[in-house]
N, C-alpha and C positions, 0 to 999 in steps of 0.2 A: 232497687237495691234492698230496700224491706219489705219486700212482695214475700218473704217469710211470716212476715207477720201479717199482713193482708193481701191479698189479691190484686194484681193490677189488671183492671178490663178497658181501658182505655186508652188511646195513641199519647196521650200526654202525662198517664201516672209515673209512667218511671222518671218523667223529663220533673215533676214535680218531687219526685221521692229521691234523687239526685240531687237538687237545690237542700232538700230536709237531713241528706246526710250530709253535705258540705257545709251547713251548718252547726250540724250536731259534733262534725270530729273537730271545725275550729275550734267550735266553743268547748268543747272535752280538753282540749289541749291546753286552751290556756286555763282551764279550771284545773288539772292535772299538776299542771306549770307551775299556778299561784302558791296550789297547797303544799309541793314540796317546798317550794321559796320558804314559806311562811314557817313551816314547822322546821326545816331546817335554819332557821332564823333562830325559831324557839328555842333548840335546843342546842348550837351554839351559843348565844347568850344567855343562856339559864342563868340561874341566882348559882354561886359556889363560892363555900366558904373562904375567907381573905381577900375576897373579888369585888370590890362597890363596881356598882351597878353606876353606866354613864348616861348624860342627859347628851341622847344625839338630834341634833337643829335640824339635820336635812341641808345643810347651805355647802356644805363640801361638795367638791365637784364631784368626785368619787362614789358619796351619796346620793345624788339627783341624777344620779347616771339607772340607778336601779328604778326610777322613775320616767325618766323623759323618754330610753328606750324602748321600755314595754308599752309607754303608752302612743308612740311613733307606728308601734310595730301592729297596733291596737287597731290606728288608724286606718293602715295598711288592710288589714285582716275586714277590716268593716266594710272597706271600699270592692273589695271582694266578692263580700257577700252583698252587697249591692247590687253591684253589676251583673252576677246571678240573678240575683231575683228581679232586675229590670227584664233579663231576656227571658227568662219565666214565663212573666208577663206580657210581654210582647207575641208571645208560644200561644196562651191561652187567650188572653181577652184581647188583644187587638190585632195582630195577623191571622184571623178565622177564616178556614178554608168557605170557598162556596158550599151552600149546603144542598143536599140531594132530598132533603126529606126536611119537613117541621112537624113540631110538635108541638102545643101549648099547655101547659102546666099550668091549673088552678088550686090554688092551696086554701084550705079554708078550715075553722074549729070542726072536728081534728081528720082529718082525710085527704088523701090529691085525687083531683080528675086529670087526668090525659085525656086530650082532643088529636087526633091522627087525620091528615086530611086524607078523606076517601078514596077508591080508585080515580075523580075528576082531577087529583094534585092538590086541591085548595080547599083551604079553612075556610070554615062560616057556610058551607053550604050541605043542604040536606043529607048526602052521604057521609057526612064526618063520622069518626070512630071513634067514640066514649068509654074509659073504662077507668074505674073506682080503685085505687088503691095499686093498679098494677100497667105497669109499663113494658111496652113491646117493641123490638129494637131488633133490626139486622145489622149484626156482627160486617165490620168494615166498611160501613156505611156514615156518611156525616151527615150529622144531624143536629138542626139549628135549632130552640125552644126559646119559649117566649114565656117569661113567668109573670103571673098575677098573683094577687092575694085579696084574698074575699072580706076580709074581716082586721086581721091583725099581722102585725110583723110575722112572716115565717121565714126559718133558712130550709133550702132545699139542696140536701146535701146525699150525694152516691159515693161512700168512704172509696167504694173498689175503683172510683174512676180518678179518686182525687177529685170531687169537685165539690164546691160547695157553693151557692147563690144565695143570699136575699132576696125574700119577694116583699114587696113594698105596697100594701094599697095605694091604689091609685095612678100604680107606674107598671109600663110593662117593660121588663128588663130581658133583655136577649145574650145569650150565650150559644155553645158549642159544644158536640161529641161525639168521638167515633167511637164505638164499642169494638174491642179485638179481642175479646173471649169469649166465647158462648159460656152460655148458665145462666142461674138468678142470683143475684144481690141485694144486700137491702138499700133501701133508701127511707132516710130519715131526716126529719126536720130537726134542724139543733139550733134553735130558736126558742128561748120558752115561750108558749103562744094559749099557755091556760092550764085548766087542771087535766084537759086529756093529753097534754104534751107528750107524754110520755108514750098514747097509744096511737099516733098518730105517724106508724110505719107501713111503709110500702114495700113494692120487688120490683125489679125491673128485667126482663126475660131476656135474652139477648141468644137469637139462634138466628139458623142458616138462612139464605135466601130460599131454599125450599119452608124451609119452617115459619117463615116468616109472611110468606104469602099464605101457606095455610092458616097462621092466624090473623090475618086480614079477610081468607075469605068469609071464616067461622064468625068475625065478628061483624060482616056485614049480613051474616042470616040474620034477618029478625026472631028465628028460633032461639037463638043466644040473649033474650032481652035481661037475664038476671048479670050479664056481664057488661049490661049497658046504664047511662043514666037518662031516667024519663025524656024526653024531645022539648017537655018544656021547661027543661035548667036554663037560668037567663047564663049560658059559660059565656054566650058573642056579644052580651050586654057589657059584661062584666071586661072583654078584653077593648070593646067600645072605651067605654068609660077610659080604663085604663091607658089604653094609645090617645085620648083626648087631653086625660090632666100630661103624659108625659110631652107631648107637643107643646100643653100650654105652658110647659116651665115647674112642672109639678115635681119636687125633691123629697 
């Protein structure tokens, strides 16, 4: 519904930018509401000459009536947006479809690596697919990730998918996403996480299954090594660790 103002490339942005307008027109309403109340308040009981001004208690029925209703109806409106945004959530972070693809996300001062399990399906093994600052995604495809953090709190946030995650040292935190629009987007951490905070944006590519195997095969050439990171980055150490502290109760 405000894909005017940004993009939606994911199966559940509109489900999230639905919850953001059903919020935004309650709350407009009774902001709209309050301010006519008020000022038409004002300007019936203005100061006018031969007219004292009266000390009203609030204890008339008539008077608490312009209280207990709106705040009844207050209730009402809250429970609303409630139960919205439980099934929100139930959409994105706890009914996640199976996933057909992973990915693991390392965030560290200031840069993301992407790990892409190689043509074998699985992580941690010598064909994995590395690449610095840019992420590579077939359109209608679910896709599960696993994020870490190397160093300090980061968020990893794709505005166009509506998503945004914490990454936590020490914890590997899992989420979900189907990309439905081909293009690139940015993706940025909106965590302050140092003085390069600011330069620490990514893109994330999102085309066809034709395109998508082309860039899987281009990055399994070792001719491509400027789009890959060294072989000896500890990233399986680092998701080690992390799947250890989150096992052991690590928050």
């Amino acid at each position: 519904m405000i894909s005017w103002l940004l993009p939606q490339a994911s199966s559940f942005a509109s489900t999230i930018d639905g919850l953001v307008l059903l919020i935004a027109v309650i709350v407009g309403f009774w902001l709209i509401l309050a301010e006519v109340v008020l000022f038409g308040f004002i300007f019936k009981y203005r100061a006018r000459d031969g007219i004292r001004g009266q000390y009203v208690s609030g204890e008339d029925r008539s008077q608490k009536t312009w209280v207990s209703y709106p705040h009844y109806a207050v209730v009402v409106f809250d429970i609303i947006i409630i139960v919205a945004a439980l099934r929100v959530w139930n959409e994105v972070k706890v009914a996640a479809p199976p996933g057909e693809e992973q990915i693991r996300i390392i965030a560290q001062q200031w840069s993301w690596t992407f790990v892409h399990a190689g043509p074998d399906g699985k992580l941690d093994t010598p064909d994995d697919i590395r690449t610095v600052d840019d992420m590579y995604v077939q359109r209608d495809r679910v896709y599960t990730f696993e994020l870490h953090a190397r160093d300090v709190v980061h968020s990893f946030s794709v505005p166009a998918f509506r998503l945004k995650q914490d990454a936590i040292p020490g914890r590997a935190i899992h989420g979900w996403f189907r990309p439905t629009r081909e293009g690139t987007f940015d993706i940025q951490c909106v965590e302050m996480c140092g003085v390069g905070h600011g330069l620490m944006a990514g893109r994330i590519h999102i085309g066809s299954a034709a395109q998508y195997a082309a860039w899987m095969t281009e990055f399994t050439n070792t001719a491509v090594a400027a789009h890959r990171i060294a072989s000896s980055t500890p990233i399986a150490d680092v998701a080690a660790h992390d799947h250890a502290g989150t096992a052991g109760g690590t928050r």
